[in-house]
C-alpha positions as CSV (number, residue, x, y, z in Angstrom):
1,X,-3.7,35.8,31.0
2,X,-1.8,32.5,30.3
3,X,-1.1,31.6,26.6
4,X,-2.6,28.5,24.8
5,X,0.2,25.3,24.9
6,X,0.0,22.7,23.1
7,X,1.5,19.6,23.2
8,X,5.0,18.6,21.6
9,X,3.7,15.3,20.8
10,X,0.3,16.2,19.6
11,X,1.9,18.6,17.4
12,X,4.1,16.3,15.9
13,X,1.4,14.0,15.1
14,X,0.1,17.0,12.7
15,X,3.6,18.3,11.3
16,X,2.9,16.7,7.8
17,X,-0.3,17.9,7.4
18,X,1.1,21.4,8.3
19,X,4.0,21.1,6.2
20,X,1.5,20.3,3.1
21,X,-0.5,23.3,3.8
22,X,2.8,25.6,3.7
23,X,4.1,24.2,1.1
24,X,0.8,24.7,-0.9
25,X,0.2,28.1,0.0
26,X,3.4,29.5,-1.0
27,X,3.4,27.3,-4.4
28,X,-0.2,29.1,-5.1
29,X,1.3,32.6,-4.5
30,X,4.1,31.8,-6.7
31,X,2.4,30.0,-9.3
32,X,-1.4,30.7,-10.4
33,X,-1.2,27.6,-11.8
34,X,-0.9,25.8,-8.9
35,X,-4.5,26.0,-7.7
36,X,-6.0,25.0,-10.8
37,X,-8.2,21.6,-11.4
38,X,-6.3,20.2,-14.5
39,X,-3.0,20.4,-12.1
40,X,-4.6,19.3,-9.0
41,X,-5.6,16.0,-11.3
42,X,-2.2,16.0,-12.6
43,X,-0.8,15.8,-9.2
44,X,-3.1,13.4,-8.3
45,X,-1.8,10.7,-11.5
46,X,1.6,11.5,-10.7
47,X,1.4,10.9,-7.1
48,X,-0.1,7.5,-7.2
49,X,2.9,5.6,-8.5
50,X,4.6,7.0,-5.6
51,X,1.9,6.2,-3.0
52,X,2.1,2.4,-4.3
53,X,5.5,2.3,-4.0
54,X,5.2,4.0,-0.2
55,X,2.7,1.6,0.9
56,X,4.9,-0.9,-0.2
57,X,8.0,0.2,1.5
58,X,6.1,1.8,4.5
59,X,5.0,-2.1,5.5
60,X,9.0,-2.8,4.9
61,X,10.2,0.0,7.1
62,X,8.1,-1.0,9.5
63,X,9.9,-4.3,10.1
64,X,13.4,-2.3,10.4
65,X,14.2,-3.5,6.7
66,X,14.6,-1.2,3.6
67,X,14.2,-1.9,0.0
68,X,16.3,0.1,-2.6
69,X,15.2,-2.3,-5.6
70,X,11.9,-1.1,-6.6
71,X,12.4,1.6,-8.9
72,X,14.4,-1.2,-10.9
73,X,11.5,-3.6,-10.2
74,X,9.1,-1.4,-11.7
75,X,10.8,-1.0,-15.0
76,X,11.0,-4.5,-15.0
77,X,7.8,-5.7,-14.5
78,X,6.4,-2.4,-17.1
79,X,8.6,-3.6,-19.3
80,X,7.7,-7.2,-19.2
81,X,3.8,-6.1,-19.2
82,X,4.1,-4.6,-22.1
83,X,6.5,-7.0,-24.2
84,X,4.6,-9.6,-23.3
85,X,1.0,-7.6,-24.4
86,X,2.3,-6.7,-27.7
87,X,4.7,-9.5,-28.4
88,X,3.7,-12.6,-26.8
89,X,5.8,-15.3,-25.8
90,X,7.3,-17.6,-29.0
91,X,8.5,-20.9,-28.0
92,X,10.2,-21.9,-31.6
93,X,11.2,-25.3,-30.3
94,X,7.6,-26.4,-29.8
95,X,6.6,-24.4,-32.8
96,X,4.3,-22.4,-29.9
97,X,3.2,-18.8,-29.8
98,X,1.2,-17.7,-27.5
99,X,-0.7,-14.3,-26.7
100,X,-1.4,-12.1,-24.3
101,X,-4.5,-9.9,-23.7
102,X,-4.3,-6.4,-21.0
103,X,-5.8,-8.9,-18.5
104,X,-3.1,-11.5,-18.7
105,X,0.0,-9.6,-19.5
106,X,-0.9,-7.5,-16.2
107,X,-1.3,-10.8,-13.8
108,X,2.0,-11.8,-15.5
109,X,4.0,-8.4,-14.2
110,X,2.2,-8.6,-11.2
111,X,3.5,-12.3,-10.0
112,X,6.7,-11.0,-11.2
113,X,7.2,-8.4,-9.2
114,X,5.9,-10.4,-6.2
115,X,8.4,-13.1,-7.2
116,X,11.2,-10.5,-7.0
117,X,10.3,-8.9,-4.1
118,X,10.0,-12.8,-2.3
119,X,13.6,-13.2,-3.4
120,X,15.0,-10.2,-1.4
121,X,12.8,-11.7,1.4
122,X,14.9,-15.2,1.1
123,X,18.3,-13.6,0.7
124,X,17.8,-11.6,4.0
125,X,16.2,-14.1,6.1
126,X,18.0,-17.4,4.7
127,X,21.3,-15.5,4.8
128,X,21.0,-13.1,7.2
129,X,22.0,-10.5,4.2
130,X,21.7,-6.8,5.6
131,X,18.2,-5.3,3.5
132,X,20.0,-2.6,2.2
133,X,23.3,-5.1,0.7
134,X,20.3,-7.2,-0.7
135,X,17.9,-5.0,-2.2
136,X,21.0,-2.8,-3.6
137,X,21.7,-6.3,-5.3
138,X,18.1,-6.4,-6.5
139,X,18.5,-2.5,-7.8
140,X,21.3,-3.7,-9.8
141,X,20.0,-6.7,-11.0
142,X,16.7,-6.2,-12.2
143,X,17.8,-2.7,-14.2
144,X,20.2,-5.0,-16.1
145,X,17.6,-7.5,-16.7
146,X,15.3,-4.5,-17.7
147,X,18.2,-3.4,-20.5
148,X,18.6,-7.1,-21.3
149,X,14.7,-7.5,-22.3
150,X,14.3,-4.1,-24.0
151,X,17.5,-4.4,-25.6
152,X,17.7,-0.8,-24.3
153,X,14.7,0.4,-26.5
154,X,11.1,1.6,-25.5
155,X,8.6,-0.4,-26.3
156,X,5.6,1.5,-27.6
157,X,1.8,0.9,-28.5
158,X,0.1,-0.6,-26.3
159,X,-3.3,-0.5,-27.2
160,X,-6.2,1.4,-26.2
161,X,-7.7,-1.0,-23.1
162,X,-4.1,-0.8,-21.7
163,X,-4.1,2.4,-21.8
164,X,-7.0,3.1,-19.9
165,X,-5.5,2.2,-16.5
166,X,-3.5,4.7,-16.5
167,X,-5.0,7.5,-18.5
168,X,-8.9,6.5,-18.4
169,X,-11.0,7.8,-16.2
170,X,-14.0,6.9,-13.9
171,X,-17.1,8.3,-11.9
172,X,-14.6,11.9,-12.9
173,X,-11.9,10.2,-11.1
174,X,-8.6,9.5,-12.8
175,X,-8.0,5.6,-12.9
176,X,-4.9,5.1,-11.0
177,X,-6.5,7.7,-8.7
178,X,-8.9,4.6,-8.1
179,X,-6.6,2.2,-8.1
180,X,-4.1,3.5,-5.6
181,X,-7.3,4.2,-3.6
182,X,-8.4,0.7,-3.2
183,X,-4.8,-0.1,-2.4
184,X,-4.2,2.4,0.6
185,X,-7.6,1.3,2.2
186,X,-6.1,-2.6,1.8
187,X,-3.1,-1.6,3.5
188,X,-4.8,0.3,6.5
189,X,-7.2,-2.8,7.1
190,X,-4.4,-4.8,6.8
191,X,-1.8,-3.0,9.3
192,X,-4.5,-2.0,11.7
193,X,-7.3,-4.9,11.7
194,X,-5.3,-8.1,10.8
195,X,-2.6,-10.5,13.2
196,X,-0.2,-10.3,9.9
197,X,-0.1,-6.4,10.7
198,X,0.7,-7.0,14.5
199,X,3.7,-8.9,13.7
200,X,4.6,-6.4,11.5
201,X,4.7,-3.6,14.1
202,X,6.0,-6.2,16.9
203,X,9.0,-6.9,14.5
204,X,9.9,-3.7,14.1
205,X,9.9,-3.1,17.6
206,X,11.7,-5.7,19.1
207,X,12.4,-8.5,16.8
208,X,13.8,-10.8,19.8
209,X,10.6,-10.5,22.0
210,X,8.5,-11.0,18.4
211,X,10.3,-14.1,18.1
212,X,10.4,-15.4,21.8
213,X,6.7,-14.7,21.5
214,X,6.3,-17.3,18.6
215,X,6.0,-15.2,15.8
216,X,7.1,-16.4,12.2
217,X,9.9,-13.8,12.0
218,X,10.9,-15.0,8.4
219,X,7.6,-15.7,6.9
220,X,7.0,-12.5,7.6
221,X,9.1,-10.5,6.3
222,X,9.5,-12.7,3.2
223,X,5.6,-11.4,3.2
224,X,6.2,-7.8,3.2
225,X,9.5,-7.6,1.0
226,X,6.8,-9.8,-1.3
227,X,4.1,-7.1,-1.0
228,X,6.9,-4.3,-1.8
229,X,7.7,-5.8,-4.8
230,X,3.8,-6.4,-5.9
231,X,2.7,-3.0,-5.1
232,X,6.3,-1.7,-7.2
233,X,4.6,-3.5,-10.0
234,X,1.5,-1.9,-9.9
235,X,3.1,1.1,-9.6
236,X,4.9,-0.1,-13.3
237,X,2.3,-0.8,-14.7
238,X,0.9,2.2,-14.2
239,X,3.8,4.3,-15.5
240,X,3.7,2.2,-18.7
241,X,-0.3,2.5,-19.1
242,X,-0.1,6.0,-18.5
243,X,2.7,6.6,-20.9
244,X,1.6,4.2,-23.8
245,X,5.4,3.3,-23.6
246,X,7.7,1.1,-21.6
247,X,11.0,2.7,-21.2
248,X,13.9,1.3,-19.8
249,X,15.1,3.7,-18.1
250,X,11.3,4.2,-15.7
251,X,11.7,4.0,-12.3
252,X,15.4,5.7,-11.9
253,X,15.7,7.3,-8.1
254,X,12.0,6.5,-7.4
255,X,12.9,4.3,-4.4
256,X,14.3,7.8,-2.9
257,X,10.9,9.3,-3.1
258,X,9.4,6.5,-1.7
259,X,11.4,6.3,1.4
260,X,11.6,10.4,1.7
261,X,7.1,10.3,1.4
262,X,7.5,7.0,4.2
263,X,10.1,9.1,6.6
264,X,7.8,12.7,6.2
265,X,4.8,10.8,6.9
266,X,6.2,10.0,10.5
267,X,7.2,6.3,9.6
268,X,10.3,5.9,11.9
269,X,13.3,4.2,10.2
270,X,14.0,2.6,13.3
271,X,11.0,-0.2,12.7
272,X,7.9,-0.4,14.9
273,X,6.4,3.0,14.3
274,X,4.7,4.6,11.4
275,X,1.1,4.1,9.7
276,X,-0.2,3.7,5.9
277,X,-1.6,7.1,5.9
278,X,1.2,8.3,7.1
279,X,2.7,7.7,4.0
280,X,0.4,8.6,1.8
281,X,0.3,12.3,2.8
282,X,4.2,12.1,2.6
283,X,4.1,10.8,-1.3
284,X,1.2,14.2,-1.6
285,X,3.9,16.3,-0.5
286,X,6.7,15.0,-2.5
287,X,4.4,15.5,-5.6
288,X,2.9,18.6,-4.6
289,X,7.1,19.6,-4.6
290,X,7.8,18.0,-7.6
291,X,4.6,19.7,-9.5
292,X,5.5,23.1,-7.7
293,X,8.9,23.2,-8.7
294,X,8.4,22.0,-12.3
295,X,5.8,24.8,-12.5
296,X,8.2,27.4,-11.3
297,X,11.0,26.2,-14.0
298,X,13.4,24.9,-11.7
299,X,16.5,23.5,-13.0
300,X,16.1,19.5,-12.9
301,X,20.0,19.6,-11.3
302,X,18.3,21.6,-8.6
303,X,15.3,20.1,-7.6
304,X,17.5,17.3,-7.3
305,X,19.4,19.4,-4.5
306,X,16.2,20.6,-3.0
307,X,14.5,16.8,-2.9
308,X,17.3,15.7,-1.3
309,X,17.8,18.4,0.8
310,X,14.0,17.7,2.3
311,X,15.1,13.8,2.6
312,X,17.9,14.5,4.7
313,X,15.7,17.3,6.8
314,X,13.0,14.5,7.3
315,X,15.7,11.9,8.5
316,X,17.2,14.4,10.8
317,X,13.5,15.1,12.2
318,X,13.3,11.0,12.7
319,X,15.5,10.9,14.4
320,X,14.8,13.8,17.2
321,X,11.9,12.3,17.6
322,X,13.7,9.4,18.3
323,X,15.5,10.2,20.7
324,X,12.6,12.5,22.6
């Protein structure tokens, strides 16, 4: 009698789904809160800012790059959203004021965001900076500017339509639930169904046959850094909606969740390998750990340990397969 073998490779094509199922099954033995609606819709909010931010950084990954700046981006561009929402812009010169409703203060964070992202985009390719000198730049930059526009102060009461997007519900779905949603299917199409998401994989790959083949190496990735910081925005605004408050310190370590949830979802950091849902169960098991050990009364200090811990595990697993 022989015994069943499967695969390496078709098992590691599973391993995140089987890590989530562990790592839910022992939180609901130690918690009976865990399995519970209200937390499972908690999760759910929570975990969206993280899947926009993954998506983001997934399609950045992919081309070999890496972008540290968008934790700082999204406090930016939540901050800016919701200065420019309550406050409007005064121009005193021109004796000008002018207002902002949800609708337009939102468009306004977004092109920001895309407009930062763009610029890491320009440094790298028009200077040939390394992604992780210039987004650790960005990181810098755009939490001073953040501290700079808040004066270091929250900026609270936003308004009830604002609000919605990130507390309102829909069909009995949370909204960013929704929103996130509509981006992940976006991305797929995009990397799987589009020539833009074939030059992202073939740059990844081999950047040198990408570009002996004719493809716009720079336009490119100027395109994805400029996604990255769009989708960081989004995930900003969300934060801010959801918290009725723009804080300036939002966003601190969350481009370490969003590389750890693109690395567990099989993303390789090497470039040229990795999918969009991929990373989206890797951001549902960062947040299923975050909720779990919150629930469990973990010190912060050491979920700090422990998410880094599963960072460094999921690196270490890259790279093994890797080298296989």
């Amino acid at each position: 009698m022989t015994a069943l073998k499967i695969p390496t490779h078709q098992l590691s094509r599973f391993q995140s789904l089987i890590a989530l199922f562990i790592l839910c099954l022992v939180l609901s033995i130690l918690s009976d809160r865990f399995l519970t609606t209200a937390n499972a819709w908690n999760v759910m909010r929570q975990v969206s800012v993280n899947i926009c931010l993954s998506v983001g950084m997934t399609l950045v990954i992919l081309t070999a790059g890496i972008d540290l700046s968008v934790g700082s981006i999204l406090a930016l561009c939540g901050a800016v959203t919701a200065s420019l929402l309550k406050n409007g812009l005064a121009f005193e010169s021109l004796n000008l004021f002018v207002g902002f409703a949800p609708l337009g203060a939102v468009m306004v964070g977004l092109a920001l965001g895309v407009g930062l992202g763009w610029f890491n985009g320009w440094t790298i390719t028009r200077f040939s900076v390394p992604p992780f000198v210039a987004t650790l730049a960005m990181l810098t930059i755009a939490r001073g500017l953040t501290m700079l526009w808040t004066g270091g102060f929250p900026i609270n009461g936003l308004g009830e339509q604002f609000a919605f997007l990130g507390t309102g519900w829909f069909l009995g779905i949370p909204m960013p639930v929704w929103i996130t949603a509509v981006i992940v299917a976006w991305a797929v199409v995009l990397t799987n169904k589009t020539r833009f998401g074939r030059y992202v994989y073939a740059i990844g790959g081999n950047e040198r046959a990408a570009r002996l083949s004719g493809i716009a190496i720079s336009k490119v990735k100027m395109s994805v850094y400029a996604l990255a910081g769009g989708l960081a925005a989004v995930g900003g605004i969300l934060v801010t909606s959801r918290l009725d408050s723009a804080q300036p310190n939002a966003g601190i370590s969350y481009e370490l969740d969003a590389i750890a949830a693109v690395v567990i979802g099989g993303t390789s950091l090497s470039g040229g390998k990795g999918s969009i849902l991929g990373a989206v169960l890797g951001g549902v098991i960062i947040g299923v750990l975050n909720n779990g050990l919150v629930l469990l009364n973990v010190s912060p200090f050491w979920q700090q340990v422990v998410k880094g811990l599963v960072i460094l595990l999921a690196v270490m697993i890259d790279k093994a397969n890797t080298r296989k």
